[in-house]
PQR file with spaces between the fields and no chain letter, atoms N, CA, C, O and H, PARSE charges and radii, in Angstrom:
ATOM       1  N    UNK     1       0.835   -1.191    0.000 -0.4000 1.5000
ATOM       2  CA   UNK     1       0.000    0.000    0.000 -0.0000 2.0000
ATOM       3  C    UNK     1       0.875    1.248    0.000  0.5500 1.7000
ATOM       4  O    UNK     1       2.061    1.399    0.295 -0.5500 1.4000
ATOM       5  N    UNK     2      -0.059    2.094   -0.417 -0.4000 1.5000
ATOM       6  CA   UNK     2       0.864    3.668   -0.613 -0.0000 2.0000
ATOM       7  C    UNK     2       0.874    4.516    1.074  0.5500 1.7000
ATOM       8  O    UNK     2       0.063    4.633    1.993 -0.5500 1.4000
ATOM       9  H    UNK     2      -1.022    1.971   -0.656  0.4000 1.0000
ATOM      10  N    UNK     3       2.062    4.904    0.843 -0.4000 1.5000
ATOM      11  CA   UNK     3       1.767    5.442    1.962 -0.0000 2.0000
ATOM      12  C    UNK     3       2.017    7.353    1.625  0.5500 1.7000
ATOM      13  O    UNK     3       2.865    7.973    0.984 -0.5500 1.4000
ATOM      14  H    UNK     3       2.721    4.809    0.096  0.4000 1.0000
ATOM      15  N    UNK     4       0.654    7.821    2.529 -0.4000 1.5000
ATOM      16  CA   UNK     4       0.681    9.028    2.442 -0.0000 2.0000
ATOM      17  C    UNK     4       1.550   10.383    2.936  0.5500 1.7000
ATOM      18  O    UNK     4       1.728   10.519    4.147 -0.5500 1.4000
ATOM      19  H    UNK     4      -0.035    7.317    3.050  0.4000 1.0000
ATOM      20  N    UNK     5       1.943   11.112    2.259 -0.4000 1.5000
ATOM      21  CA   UNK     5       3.212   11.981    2.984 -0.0000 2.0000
ATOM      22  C    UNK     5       2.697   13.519    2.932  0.5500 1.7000
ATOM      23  O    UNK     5       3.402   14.528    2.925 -0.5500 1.4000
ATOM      24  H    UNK     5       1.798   11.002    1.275  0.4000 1.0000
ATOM      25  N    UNK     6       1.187   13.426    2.895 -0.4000 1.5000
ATOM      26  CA   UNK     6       0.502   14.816    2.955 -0.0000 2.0000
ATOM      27  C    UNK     6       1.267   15.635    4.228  0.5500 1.7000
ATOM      28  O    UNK     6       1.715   14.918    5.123 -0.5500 1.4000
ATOM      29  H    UNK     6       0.614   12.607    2.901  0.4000 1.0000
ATOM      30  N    UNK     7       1.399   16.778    4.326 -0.4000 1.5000
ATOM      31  CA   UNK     7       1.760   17.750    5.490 -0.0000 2.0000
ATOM      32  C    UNK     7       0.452   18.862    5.571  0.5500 1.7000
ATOM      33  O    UNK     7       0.067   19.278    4.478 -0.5500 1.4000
ATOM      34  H    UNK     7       1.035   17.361    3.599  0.4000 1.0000
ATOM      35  N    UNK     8      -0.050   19.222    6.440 -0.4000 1.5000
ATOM      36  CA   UNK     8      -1.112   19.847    6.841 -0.0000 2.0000
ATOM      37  C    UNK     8      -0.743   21.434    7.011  0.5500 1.7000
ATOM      38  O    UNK     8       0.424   21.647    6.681 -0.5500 1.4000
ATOM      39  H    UNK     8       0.263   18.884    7.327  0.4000 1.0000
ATOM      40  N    UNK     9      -1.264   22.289    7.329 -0.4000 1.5000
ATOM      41  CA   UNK     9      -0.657   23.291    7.329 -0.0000 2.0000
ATOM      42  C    UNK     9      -0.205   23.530    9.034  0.5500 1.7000
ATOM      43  O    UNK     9       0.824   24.162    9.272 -0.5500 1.4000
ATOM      44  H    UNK     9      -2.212   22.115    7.597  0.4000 1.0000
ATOM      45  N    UNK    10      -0.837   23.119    9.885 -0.4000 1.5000
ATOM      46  CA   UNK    10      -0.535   22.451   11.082 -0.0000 2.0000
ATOM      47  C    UNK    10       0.542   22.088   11.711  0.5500 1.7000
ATOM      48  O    UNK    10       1.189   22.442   12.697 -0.5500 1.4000
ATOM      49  H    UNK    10      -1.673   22.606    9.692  0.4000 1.0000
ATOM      50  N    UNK    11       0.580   21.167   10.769 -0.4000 1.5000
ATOM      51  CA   UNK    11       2.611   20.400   10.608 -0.0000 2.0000
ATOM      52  C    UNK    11       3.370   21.578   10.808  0.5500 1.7000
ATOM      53  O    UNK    11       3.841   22.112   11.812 -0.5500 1.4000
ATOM      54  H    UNK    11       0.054   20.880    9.969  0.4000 1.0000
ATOM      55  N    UNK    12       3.371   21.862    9.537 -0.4000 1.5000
ATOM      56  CA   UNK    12       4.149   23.172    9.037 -0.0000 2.0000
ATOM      57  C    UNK    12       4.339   24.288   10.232  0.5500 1.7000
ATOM      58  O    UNK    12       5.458   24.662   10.582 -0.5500 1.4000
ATOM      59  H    UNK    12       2.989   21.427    8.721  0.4000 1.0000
ATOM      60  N    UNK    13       3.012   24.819   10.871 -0.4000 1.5000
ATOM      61  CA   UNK    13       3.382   25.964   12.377 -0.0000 2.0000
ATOM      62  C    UNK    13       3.978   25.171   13.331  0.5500 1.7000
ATOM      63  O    UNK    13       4.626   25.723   14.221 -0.5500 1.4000
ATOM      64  H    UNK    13       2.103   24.515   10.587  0.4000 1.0000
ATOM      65  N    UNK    14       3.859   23.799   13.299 -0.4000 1.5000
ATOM      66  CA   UNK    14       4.199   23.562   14.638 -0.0000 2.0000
ATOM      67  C    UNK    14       5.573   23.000   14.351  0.5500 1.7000
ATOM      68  O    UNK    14       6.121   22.768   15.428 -0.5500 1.4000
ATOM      69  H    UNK    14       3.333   23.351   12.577  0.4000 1.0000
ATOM      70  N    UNK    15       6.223   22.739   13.491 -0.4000 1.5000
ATOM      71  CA   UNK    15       7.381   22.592   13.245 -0.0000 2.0000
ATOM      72  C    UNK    15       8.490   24.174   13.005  0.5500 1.7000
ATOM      73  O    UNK    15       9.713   24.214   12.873 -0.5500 1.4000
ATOM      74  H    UNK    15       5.778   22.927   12.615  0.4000 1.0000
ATOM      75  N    UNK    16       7.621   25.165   13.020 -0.4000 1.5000
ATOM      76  CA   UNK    16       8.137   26.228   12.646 -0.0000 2.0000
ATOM      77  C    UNK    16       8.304   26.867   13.861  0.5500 1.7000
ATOM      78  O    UNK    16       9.254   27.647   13.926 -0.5500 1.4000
ATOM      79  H    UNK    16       6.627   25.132   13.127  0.4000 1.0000
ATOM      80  N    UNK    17       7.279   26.655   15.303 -0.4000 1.5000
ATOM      81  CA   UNK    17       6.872   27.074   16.288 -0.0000 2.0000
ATOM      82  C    UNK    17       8.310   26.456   16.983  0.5500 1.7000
ATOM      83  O    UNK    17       9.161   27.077   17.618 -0.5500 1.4000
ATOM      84  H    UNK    17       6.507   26.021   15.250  0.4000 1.0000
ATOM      85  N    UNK    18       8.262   24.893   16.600 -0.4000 1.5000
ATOM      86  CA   UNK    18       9.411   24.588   17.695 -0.0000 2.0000
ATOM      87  C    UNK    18      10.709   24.747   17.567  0.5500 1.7000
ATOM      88  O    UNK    18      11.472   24.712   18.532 -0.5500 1.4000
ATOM      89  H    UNK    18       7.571   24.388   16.084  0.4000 1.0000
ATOM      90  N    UNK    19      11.271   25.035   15.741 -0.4000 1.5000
ATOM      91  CA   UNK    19      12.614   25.973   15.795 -0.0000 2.0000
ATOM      92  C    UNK    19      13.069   27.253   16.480  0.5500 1.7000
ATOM      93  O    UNK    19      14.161   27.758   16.740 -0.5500 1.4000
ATOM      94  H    UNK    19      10.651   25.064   14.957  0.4000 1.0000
ATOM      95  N    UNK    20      11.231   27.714   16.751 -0.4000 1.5000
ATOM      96  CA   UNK    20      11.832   29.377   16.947 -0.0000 2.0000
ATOM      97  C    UNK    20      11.716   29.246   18.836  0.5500 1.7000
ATOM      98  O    UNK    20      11.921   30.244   19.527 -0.5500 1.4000
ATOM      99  H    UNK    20      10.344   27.303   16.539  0.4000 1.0000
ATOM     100  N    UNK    21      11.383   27.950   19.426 -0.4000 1.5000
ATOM     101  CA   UNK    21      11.432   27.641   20.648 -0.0000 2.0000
ATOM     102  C    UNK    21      12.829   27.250   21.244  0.5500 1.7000
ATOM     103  O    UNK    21      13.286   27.598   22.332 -0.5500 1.4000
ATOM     104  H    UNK    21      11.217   27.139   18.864  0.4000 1.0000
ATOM     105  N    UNK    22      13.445   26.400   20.232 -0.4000 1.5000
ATOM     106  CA   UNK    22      14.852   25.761   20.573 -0.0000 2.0000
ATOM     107  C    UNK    22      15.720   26.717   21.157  0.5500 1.7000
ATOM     108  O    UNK    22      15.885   27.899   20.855 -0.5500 1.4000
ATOM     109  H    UNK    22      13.074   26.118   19.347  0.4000 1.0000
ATOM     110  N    UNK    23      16.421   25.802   22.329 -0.4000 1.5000
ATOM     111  CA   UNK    23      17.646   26.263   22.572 -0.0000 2.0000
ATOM     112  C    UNK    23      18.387   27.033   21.574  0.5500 1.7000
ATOM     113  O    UNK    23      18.092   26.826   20.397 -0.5500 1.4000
ATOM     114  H    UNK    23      16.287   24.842   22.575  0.4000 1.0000
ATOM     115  N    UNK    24      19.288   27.878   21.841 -0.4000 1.5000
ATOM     116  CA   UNK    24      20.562   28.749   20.969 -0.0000 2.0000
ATOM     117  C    UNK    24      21.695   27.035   21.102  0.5500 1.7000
ATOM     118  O    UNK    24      21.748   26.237   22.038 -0.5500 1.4000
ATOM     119  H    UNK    24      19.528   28.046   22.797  0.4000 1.0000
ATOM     120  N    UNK    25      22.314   27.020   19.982 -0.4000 1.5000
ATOM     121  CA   UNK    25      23.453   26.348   19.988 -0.0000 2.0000
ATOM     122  C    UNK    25      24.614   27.226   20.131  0.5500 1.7000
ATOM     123  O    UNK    25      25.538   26.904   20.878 -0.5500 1.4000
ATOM     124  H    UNK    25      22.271   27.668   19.222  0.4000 1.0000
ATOM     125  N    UNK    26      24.626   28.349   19.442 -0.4000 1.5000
ATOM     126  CA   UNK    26      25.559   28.821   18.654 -0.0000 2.0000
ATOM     127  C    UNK    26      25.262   30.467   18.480  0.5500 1.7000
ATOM     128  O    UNK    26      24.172   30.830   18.038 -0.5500 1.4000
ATOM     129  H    UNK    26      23.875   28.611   18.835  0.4000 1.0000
ATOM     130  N    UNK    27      26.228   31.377   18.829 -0.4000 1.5000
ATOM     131  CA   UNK    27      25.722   32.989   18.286 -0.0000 2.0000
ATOM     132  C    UNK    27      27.264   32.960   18.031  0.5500 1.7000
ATOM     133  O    UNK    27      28.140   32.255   18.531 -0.5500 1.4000
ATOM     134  H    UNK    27      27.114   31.082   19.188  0.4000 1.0000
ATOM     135  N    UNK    28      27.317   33.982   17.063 -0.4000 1.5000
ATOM     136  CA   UNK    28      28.299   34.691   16.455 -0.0000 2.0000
ATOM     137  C    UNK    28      27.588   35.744   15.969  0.5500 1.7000
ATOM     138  O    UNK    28      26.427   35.863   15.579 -0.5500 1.4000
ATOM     139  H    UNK    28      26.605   34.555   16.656  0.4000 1.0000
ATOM     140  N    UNK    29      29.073   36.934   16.129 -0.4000 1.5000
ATOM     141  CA   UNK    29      28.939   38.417   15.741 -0.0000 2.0000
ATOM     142  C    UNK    29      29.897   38.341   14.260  0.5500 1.7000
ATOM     143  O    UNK    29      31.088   38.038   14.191 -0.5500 1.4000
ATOM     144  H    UNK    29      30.016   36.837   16.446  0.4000 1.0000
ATOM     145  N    UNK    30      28.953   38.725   13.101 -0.4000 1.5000
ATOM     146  CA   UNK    30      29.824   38.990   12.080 -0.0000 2.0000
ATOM     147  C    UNK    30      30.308   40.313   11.766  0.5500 1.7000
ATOM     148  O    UNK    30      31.446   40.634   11.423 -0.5500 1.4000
ATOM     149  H    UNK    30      27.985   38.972   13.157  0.4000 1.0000
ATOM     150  N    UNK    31      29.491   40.893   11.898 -0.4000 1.5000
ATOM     151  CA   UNK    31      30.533   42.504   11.915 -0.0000 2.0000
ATOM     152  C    UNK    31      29.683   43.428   13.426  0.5500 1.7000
ATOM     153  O    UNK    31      29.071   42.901   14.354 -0.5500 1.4000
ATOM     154  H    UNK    31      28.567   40.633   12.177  0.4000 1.0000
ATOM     155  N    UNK    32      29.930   44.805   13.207 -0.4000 1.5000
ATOM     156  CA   UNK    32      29.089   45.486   14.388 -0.0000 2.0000
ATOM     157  C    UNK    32      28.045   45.641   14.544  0.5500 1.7000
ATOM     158  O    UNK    32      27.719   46.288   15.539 -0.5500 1.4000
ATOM     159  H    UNK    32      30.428   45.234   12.452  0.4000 1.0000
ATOM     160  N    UNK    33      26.874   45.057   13.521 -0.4000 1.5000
ATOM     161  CA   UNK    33      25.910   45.599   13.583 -0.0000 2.0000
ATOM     162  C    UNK    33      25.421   43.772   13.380  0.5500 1.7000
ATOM     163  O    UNK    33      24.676   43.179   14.159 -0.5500 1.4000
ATOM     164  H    UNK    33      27.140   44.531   12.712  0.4000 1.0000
ATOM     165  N    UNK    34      25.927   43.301   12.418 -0.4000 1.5000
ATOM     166  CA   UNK    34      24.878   41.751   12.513 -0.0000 2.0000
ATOM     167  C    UNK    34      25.893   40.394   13.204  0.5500 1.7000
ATOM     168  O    UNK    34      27.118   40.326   13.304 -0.5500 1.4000
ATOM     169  H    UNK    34      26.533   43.782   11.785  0.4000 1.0000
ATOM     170  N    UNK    35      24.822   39.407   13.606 -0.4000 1.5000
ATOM     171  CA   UNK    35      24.911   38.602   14.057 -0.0000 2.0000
ATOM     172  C    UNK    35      24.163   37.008   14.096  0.5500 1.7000
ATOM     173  O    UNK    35      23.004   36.965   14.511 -0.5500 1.4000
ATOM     174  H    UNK    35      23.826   39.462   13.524  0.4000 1.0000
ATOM     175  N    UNK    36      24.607   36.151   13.809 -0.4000 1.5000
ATOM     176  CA   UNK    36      23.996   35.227   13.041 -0.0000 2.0000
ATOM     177  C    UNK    36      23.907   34.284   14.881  0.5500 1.7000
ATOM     178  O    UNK    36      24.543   34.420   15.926 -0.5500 1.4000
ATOM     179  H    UNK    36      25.548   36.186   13.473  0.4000 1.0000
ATOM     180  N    UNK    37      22.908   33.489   14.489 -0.4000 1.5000
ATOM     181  CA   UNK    37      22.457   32.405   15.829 -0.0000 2.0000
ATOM     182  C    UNK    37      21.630   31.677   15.306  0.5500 1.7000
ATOM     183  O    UNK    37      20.835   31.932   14.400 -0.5500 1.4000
ATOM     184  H    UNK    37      22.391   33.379   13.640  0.4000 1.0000
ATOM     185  N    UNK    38      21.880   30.314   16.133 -0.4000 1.5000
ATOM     186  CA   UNK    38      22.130   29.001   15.942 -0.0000 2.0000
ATOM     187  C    UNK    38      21.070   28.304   16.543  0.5500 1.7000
ATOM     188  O    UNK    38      21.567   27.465   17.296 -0.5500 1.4000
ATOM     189  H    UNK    38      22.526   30.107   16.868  0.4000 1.0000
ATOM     190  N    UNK    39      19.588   28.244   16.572 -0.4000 1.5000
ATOM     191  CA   UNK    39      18.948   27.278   17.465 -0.0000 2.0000
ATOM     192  C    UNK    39      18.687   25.797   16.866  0.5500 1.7000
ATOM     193  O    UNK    39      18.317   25.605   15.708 -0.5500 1.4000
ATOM     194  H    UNK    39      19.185   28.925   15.961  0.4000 1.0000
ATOM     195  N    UNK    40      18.894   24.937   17.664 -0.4000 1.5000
ATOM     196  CA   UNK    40      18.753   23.875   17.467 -0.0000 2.0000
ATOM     197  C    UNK    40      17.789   23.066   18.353  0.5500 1.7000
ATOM     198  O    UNK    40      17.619   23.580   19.459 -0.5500 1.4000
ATOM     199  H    UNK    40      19.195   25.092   18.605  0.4000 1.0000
ATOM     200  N    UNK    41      17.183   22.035   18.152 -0.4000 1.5000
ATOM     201  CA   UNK    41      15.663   20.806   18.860 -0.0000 2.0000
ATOM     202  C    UNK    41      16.476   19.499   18.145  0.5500 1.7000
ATOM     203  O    UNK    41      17.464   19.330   17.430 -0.5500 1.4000
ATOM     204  H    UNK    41      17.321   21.617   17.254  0.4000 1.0000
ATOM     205  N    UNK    42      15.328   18.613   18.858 -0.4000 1.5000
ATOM     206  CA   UNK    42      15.673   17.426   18.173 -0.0000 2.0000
ATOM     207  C    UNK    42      15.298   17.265   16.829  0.5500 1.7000
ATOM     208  O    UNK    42      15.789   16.451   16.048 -0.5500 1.4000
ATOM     209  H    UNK    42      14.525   18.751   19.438  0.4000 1.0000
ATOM     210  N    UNK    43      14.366   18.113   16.583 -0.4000 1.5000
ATOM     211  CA   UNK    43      14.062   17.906   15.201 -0.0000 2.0000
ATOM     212  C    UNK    43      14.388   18.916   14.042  0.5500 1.7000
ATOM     213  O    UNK    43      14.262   18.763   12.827 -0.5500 1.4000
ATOM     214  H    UNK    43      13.967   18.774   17.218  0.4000 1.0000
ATOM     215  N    UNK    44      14.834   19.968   14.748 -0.4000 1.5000
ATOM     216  CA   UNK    44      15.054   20.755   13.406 -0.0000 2.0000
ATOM     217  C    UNK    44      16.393   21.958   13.821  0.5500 1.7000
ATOM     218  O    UNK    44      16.985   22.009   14.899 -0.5500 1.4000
ATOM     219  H    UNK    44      14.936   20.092   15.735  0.4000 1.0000
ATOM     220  N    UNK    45      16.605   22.791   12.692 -0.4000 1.5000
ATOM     221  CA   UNK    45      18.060   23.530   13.091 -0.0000 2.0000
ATOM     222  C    UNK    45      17.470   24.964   12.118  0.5500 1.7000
ATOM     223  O    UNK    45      17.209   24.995   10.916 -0.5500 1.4000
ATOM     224  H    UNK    45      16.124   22.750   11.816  0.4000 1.0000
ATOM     225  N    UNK    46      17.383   26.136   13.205 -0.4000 1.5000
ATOM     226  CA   UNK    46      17.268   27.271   12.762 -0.0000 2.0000
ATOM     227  C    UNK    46      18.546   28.286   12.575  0.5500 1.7000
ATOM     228  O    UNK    46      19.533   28.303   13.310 -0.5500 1.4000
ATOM     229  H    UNK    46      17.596   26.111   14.182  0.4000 1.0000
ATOM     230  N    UNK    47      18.366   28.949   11.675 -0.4000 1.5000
ATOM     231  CA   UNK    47      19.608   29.985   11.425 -0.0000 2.0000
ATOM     232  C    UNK    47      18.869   31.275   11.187  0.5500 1.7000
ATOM     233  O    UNK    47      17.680   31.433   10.911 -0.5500 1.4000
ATOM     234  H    UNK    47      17.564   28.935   11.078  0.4000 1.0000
ATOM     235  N    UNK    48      19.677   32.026   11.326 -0.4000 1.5000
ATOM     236  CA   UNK    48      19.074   33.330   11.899 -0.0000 2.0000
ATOM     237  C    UNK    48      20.230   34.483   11.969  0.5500 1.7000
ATOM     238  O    UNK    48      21.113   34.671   12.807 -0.5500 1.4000
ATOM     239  H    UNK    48      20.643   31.898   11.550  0.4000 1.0000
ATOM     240  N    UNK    49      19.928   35.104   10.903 -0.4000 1.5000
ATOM     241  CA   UNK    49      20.724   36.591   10.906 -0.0000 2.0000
ATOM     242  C    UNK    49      20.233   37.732   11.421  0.5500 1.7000
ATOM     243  O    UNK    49      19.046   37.712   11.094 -0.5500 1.4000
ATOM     244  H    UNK    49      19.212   34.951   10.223  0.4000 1.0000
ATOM     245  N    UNK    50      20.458   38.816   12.094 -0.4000 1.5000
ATOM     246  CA   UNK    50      19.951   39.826   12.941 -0.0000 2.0000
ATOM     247  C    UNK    50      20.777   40.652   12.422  0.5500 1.7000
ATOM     248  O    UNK    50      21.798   40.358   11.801 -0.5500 1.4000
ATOM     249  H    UNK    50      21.422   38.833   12.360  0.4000 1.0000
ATOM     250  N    UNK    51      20.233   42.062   12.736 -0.4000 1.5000
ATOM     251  CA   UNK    51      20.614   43.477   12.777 -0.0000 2.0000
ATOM     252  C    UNK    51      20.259   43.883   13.962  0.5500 1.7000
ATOM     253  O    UNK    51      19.125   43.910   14.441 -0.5500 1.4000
ATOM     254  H    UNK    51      19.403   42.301   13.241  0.4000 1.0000
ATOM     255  N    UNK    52      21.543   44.293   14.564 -0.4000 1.5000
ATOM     256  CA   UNK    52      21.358   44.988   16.138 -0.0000 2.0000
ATOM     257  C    UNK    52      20.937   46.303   15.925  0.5500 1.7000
ATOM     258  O    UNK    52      20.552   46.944   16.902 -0.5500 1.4000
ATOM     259  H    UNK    52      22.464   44.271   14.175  0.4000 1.0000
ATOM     260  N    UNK    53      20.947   46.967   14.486 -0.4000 1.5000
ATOM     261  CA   UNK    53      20.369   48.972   14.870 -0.0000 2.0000
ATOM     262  C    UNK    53      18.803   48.292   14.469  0.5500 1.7000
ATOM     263  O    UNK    53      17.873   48.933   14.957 -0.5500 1.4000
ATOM     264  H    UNK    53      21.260   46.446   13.692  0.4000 1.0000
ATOM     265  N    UNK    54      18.498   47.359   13.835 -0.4000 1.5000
ATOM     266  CA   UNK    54      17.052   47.513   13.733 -0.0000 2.0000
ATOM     267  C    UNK    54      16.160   46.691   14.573  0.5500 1.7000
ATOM     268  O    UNK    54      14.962   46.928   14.723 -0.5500 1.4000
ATOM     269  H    UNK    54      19.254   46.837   13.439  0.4000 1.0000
ATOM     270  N    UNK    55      16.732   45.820   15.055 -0.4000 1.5000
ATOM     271  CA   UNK    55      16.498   44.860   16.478 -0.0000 2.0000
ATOM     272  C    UNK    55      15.509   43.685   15.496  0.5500 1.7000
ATOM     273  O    UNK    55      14.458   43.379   16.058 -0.5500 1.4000
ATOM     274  H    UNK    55      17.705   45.627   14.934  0.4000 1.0000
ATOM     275  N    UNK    56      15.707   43.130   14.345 -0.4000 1.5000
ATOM     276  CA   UNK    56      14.681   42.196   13.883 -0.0000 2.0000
ATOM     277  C    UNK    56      16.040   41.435   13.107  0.5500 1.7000
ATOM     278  O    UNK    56      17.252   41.636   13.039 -0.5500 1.4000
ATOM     279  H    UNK    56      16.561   43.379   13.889  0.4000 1.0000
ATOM     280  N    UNK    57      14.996   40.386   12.546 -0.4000 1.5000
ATOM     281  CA   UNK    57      16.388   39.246   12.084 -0.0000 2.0000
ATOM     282  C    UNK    57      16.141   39.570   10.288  0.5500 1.7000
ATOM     283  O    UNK    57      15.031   39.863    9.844 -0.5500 1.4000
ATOM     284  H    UNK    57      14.011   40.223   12.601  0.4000 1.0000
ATOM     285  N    UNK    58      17.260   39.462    9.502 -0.4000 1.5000
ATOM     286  CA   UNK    58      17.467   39.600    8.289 -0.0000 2.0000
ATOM     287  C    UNK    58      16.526   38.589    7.645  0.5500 1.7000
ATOM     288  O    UNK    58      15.502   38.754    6.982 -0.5500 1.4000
ATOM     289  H    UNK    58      18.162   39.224    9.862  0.4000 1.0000
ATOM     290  N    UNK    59      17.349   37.195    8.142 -0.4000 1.5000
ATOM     291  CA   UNK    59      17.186   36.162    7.422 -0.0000 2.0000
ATOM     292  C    UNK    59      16.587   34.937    7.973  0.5500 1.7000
ATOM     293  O    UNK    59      15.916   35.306    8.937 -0.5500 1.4000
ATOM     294  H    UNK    59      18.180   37.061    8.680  0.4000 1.0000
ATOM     295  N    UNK    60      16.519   33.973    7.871 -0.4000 1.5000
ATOM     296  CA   UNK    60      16.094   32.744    8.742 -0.0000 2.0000
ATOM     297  C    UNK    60      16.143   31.293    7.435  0.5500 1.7000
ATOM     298  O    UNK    60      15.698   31.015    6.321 -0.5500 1.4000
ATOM     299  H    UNK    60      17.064   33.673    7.089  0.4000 1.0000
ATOM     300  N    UNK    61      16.775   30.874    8.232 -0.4000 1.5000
ATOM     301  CA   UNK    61      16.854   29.374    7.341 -0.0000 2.0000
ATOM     302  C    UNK    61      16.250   27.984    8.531  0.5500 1.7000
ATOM     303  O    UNK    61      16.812   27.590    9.553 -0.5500 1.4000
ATOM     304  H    UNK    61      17.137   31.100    9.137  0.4000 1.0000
ATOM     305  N    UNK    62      14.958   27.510    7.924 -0.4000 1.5000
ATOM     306  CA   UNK    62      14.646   26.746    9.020 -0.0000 2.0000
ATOM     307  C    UNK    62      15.175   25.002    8.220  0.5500 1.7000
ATOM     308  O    UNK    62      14.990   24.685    7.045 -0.5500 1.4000
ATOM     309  H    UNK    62      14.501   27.830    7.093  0.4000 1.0000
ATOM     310  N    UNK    63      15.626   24.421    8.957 -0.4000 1.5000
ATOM     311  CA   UNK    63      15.801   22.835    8.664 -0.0000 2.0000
ATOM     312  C    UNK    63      15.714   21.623    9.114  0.5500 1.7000
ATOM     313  O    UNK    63      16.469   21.296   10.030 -0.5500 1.4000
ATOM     314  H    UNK    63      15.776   24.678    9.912  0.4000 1.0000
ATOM     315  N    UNK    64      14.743   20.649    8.559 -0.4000 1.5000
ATOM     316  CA   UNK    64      14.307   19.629    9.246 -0.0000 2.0000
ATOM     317  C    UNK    64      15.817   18.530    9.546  0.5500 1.7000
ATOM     318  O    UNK    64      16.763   18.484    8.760 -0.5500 1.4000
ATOM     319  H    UNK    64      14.130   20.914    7.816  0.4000 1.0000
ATOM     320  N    UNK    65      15.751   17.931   10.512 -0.4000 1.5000
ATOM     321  CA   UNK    65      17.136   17.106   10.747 -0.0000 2.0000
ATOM     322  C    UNK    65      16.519   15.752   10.475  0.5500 1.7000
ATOM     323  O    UNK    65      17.210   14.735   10.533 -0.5500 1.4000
ATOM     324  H    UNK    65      14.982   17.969   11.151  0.4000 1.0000
């Protein structure tokens, strides 16, 4: 039998919910103003670029492990 690999939209927040919950692994300062950080779960690994004059994050790379 087939097996189904539908994702709900559900899935999707709550997998998104628990990257942005995870522990920090990892921060680094790349120059004076940005700074990239590292959260990691058992299930997934967030990345995350920031700007300290605007206090919000550039970028975000979320990844399932």
């Amino acid at each position: 039998s087939e097996r189904s690999n539908t994702v709900s939209s559900g899935d999707v927040s709550n997998f998104l919910d628990e990257a942005e919950k995870a522990r920090i692994a990892t921060e680094r300062t790349v120059t004076d103003r940005i700074r990239t950080i590292t959260r990691e779960s058992r299930r997934s690994v967030l990345i995350e670029s920031r700007d300290s004059n605007r206090r919000t994050w550039l970028h975000r790379n979320y990844l399932m492990k």
